[in-house]
C-alpha positions as CSV (number, residue, x, y, z in Angstrom):
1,X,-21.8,46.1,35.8
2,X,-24.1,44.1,33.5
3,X,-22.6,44.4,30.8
4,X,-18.7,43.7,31.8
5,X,-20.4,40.3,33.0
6,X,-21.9,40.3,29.7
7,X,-18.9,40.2,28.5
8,X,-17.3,38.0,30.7
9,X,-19.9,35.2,30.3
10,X,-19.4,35.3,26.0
11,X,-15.6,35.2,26.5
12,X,-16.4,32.0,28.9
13,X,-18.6,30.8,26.0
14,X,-17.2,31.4,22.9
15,X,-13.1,30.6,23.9
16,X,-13.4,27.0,23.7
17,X,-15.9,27.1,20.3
18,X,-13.1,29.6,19.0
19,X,-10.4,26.9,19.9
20,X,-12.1,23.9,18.3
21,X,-12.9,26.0,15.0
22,X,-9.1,27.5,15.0
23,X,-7.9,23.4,15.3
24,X,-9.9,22.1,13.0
25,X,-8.7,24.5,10.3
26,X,-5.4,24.5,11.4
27,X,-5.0,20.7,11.3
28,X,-6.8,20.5,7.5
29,X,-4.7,23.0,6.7
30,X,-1.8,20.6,6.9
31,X,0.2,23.4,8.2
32,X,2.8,22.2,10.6
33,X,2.4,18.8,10.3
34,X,5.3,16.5,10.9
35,X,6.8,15.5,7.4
36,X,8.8,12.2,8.4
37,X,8.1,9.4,9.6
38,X,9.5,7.2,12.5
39,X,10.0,3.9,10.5
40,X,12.5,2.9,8.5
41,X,11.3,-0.1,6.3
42,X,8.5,0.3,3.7
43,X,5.0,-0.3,5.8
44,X,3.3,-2.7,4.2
45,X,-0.9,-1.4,4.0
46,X,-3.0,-3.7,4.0
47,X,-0.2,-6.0,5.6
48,X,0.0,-9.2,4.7
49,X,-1.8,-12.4,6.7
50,X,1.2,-15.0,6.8
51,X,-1.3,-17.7,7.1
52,X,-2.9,-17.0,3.7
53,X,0.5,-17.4,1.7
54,X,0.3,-21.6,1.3
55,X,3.6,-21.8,4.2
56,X,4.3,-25.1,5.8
57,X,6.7,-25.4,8.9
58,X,7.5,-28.5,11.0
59,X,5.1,-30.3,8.1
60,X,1.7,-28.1,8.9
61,X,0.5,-25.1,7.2
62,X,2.1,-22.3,9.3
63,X,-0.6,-21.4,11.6
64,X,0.2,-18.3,14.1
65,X,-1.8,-20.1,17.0
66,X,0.5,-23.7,16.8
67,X,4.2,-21.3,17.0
68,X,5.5,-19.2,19.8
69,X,3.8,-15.5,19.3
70,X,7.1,-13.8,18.6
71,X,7.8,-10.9,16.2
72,X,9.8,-12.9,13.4
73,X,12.3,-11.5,10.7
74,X,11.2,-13.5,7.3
75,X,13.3,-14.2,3.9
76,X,11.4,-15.7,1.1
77,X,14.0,-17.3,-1.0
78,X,14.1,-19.2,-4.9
79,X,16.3,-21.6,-5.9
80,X,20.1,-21.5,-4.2
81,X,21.0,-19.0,-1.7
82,X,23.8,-16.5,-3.5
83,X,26.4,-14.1,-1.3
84,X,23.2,-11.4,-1.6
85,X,20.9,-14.1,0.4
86,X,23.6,-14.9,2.7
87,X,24.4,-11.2,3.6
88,X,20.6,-10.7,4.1
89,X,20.7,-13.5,6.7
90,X,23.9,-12.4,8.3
91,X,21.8,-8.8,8.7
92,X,18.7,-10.8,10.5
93,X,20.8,-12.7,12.8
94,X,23.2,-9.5,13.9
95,X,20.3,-7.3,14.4
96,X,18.5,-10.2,16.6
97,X,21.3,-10.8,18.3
98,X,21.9,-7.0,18.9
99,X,18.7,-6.6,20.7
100,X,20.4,-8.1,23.7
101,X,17.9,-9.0,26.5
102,X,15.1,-8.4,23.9
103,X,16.5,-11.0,21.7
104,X,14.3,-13.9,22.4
105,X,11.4,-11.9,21.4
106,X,12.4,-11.9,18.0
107,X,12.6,-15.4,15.4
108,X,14.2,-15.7,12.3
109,X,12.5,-17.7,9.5
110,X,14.1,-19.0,6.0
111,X,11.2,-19.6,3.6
112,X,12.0,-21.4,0.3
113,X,10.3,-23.3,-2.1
114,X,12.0,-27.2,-1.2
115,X,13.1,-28.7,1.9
116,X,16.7,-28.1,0.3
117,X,19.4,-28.2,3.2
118,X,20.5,-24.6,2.9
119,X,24.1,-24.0,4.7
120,X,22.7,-20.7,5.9
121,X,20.6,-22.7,8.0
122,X,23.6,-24.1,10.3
123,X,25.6,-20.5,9.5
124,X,23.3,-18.5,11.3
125,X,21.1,-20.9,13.3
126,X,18.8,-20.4,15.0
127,X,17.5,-20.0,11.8
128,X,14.0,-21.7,11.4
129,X,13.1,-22.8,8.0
130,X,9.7,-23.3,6.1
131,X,8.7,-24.0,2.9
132,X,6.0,-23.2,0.0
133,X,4.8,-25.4,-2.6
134,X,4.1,-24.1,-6.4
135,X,0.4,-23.4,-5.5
136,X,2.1,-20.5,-3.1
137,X,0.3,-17.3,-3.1
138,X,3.1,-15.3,-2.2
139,X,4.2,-13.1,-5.5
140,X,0.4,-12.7,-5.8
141,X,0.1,-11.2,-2.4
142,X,2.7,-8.7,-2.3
143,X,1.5,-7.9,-6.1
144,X,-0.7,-5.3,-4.8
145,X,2.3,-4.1,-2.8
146,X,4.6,-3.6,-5.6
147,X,7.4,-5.8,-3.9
148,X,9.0,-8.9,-5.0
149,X,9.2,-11.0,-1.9
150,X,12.2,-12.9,-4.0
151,X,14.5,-10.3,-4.6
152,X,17.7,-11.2,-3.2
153,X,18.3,-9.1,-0.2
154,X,14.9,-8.6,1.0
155,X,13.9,-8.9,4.6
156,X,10.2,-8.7,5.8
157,X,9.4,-7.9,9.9
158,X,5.9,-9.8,10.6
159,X,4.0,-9.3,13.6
160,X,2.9,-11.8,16.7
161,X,-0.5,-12.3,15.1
162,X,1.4,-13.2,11.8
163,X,1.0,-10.4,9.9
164,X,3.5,-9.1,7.2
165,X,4.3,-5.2,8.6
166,X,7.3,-3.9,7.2
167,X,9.5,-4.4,4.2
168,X,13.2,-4.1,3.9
169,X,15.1,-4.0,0.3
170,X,18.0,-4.7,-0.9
171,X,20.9,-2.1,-0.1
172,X,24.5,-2.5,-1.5
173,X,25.5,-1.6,2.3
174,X,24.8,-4.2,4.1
175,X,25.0,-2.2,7.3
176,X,22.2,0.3,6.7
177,X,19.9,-2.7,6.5
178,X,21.1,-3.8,9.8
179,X,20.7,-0.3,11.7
180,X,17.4,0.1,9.8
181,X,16.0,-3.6,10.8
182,X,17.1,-3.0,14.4
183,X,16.4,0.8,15.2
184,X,12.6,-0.4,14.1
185,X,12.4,-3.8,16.1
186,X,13.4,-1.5,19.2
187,X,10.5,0.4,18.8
188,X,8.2,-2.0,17.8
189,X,9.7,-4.4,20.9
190,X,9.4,-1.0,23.2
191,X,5.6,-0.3,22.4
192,X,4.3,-4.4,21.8
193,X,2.8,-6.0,24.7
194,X,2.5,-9.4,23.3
195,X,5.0,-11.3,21.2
């Protein structure tokens, strides 16, 4: 009798030490672990603070705490705005507007380096647009990222607290980007409490 509660008590004991040690192999291991991954875009790490970059809107350095805390869509562009730029702004404004009810959550923002009256801007208003000066630090931000914030095409999601998450490229389908875009603003809109 002694010893079948003997035995009883070490089974007690050692089960959950047995479990932690058969984890913690298990999970450095690397066996079983999930291989994809639930974003689209490329996730920019560190991301990028908005407010660092030299950007002026409505005449002020952009400053997170002075605009609405939405999540905004941004395209940095140089010089004029080709059929590539204008395809990347149709892209922004069809996925905002295909968030439905979620829509006003989301801002679109034009970034270029004058005050230059871009058609775009009445095309697919409401567009907002900023501008950076020469001093911009924006190439040397995303250096370290190996992106070219002003390659035609590009879209960039930012956060409420103005920070530069997720990268889109270029794609000669103009509706991959879309679905791409707006399958990851429904998650990120789904799981965000502010913005």
């Amino acid at each position: 009798m002694i010893k079948k509660n003997f035995v009883i008590a070490m089974l007690i004991f050692l089960t959950p030490i047995l479990v932690i040690l058969s984890s913690t192999v298990w999970y450095y291991s690397g066996a079983s672990l999930p291989e994809g991954r639930v974003n689209n875009g490329q996730l920019l790490s560190p991301p990028i603070d908005v407010g660092e970059l030299g950007v002026t809107y409505e005449y002020q350095p952009f400053n997170i705490e002075t605009i609405e805390r939405d999540w905004m869509i941004f395209q940095f562009i140089k010089g004029d705005c080709s059929s590539t730029c204008d395809d990347a702004a149709y892209v922004a404004r069809q996925a905002n507007i295909a968030l439905n009810r979620e829509s006003i959550r989301v801002s679109r923002f034009l970034l270029s380096e004058s005050d230059k009256d871009y058609d775009i801007l009445e095309k697919y208003k409401p567009l907002n647009h900023a501008t950076y000066g020469e001093g911009s630090l924006i190439a040397k931000e995303f250096e370290s990222q190996n992106i070219n914030p002003f390659e035609e095409g590009s879209l960039f999601i930012v956060d409420p607290l103005g920070n530069i998450i997720m990268f889109y490229g270029p794609k000669e389908d103009k509706n991959e980007n879309f679905k791409q875009i707006l399958e990851d603003l429904k998650k990120l809109l789904r799981v965000s409490k502010i913005g």
